[in-house]
N, C-alpha and C positions, 0 to 999 in steps of 0.2 A: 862211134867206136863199138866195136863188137863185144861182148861181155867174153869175161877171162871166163873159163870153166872151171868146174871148183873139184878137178881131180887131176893133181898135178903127176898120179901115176894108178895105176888100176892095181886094186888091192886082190890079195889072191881069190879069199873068197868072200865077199861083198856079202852082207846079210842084210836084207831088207825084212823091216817089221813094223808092223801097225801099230802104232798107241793108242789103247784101248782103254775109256774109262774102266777105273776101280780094276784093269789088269792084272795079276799077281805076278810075280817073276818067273820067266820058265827060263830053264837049264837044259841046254845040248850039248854034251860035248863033241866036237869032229877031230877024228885024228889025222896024222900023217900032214904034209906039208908045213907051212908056216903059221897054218891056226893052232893058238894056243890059247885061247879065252873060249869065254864059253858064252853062247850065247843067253839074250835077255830082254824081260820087256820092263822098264819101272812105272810105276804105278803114277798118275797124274796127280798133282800138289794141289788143286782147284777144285776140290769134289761140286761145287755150285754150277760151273759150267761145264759146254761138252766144245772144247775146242776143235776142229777138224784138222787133228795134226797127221803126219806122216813121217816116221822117222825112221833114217836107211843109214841103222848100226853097221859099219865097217868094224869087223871086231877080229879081222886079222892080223896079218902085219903086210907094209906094201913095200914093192920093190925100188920104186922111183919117189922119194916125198923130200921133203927139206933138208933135213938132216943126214939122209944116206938112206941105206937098206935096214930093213926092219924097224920101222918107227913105226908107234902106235897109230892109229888117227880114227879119229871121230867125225862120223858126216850126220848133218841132221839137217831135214828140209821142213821148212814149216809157212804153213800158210796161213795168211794174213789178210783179213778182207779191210784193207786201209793204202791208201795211193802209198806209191814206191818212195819217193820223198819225205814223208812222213817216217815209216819203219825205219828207212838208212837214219834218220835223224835221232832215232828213239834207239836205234842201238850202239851210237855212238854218245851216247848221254851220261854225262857221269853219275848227274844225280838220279836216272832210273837203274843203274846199274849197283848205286847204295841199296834202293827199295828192293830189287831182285837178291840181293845177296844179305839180306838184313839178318838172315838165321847165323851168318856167317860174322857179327857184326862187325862190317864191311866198312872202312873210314879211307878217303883219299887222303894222305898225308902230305905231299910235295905234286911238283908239277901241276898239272892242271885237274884240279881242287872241285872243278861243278863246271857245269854248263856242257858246251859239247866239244868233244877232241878233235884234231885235224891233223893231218899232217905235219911228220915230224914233230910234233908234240910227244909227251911223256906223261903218264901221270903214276905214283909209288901208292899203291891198295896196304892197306894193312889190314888182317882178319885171323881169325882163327880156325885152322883147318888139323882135324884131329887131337883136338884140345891143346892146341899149343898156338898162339900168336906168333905170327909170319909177316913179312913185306915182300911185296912181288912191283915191280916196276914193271912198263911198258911200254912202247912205242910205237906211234904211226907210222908205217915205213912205207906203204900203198896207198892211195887214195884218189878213187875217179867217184865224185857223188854224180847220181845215188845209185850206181852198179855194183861198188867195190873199193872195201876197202880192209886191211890189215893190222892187226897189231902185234908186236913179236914180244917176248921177255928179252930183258937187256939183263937185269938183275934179278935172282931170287931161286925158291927151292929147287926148281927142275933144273937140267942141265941145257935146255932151253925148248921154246914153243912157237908156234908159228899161227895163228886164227886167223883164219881167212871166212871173212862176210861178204857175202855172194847177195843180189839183189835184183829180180827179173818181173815184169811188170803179167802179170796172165789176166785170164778172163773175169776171175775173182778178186781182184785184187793186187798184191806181190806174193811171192814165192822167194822165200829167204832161205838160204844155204849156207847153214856152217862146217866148215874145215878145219879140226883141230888136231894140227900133229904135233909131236911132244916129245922128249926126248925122258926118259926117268931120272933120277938121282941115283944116288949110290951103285950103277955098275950093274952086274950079276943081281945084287938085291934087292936094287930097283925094279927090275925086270920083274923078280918073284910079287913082290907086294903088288907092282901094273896088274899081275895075272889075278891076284886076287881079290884087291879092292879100289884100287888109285881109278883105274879106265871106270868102273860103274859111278866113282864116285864125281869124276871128274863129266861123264856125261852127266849125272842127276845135277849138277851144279848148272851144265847149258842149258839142259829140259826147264828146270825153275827160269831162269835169265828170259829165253823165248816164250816160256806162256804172259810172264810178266810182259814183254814186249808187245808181245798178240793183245792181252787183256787191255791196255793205256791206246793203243794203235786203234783197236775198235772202240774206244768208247771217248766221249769224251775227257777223259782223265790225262788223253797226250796233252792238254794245254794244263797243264800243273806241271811240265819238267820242259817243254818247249816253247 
């Protein structure tokens, strides 16, 4: 089976950028068209190691994505020197998904609780995001292991999300691909807060989730959650 592509519409202006140990944030802004954010680099969570990541911020708005025209979306590729069955396994894990998100602290409440999700499964996150305790459910809606697979929101803050995990075997290893498009909450205001802080904050959340993956995938530490 041919691997699904992980750009369901081409974004207007696609920004690619390096992640660069100890980085600082740079700021661009570009006018005219549908870019409204600005671009950015965030700084690496792991100052002990030098991971070889690559990550290609889409930080326009695209014309073709899930939800219609103009939805946010986040793409980030990262490389993994650990076989392709392994990473699909460790990103669909719940209990590595507690350790990644532990700042956040991150509890499965209902649905599927630990181990790993599949198809048509569900599992309800409870965490604190902006100093306020949230629940966000979720669902398996895709799933060919170990090239691809999906999870949408059914319930919770946004007005709904689509994560698409992409999984390609290369010379090094795999090459993992996320697609995160989203829809905001509240309308008009949603939009204002996405421009300001929701897109950085929501990529910093994927960035921690994947090195986490990358760190357990290369080292012995995947046989502690698989």
């Amino acid at each position: 089976m041919t691997p699904r592509q992980p750009h369901r519409g081409k974004p207007d202006h696609p920004v690619g950028l390096r992640q660069m140990q100890g980085a600082k944030p740079v700021y661009g802004a570009m006018a005219g068209g549908r870019l409204k954010r600005l671009g950015f680099i965030l700084p690496l969570y792991f100052p002990n190691q030098q991971p070889e990541l690559c990550f290609d911020l889409c930080v326009g708005m695209t014309d073709k994505c899930t939800f219609g025209s103009q939805v946010p979306v986040i793409v980030l590729h990262t490389e993994i020197h650990a076989p392709i069955d392994r990473c699909f396994d460790l990103s669909r894990s719940i209990d590595l998904h507690k350790i990644s998100t532990e700042h956040t602290n991150e509890e499965a409440i209902d649905g599927v609780t630990s181990g790993l999700i599949s198809l048509n499964e569900s599992v309800t996150w409870k965490a604190k995001h902006f100093g306020v305790y949230q629940t966000l459910t979720t669902q398996i809606t895709e799933f060919d292991n170990p090239k691809f697979f999906v999870d949408e929101m059914t319930k919770g803050a946004f007005n709904g999300f689509r994560h698409e995990h992409h999984f390609k075997t290369v010379e090094n290893g795999t090459l993992m691909t996320d697609r995160f498009d989203y829809q905001s909450p509240l309308g008009v205001l949603g939009k204002l807060v996405d421009m300001i802080v929701l897109k950085q904050y929501m990529t910093d959340l994927l960035i921690k989730r994947n090195l986490t993956i990358k760190e357990f995938a290369e080292s012995d530490k995947w046989t502690l959650v698989l």
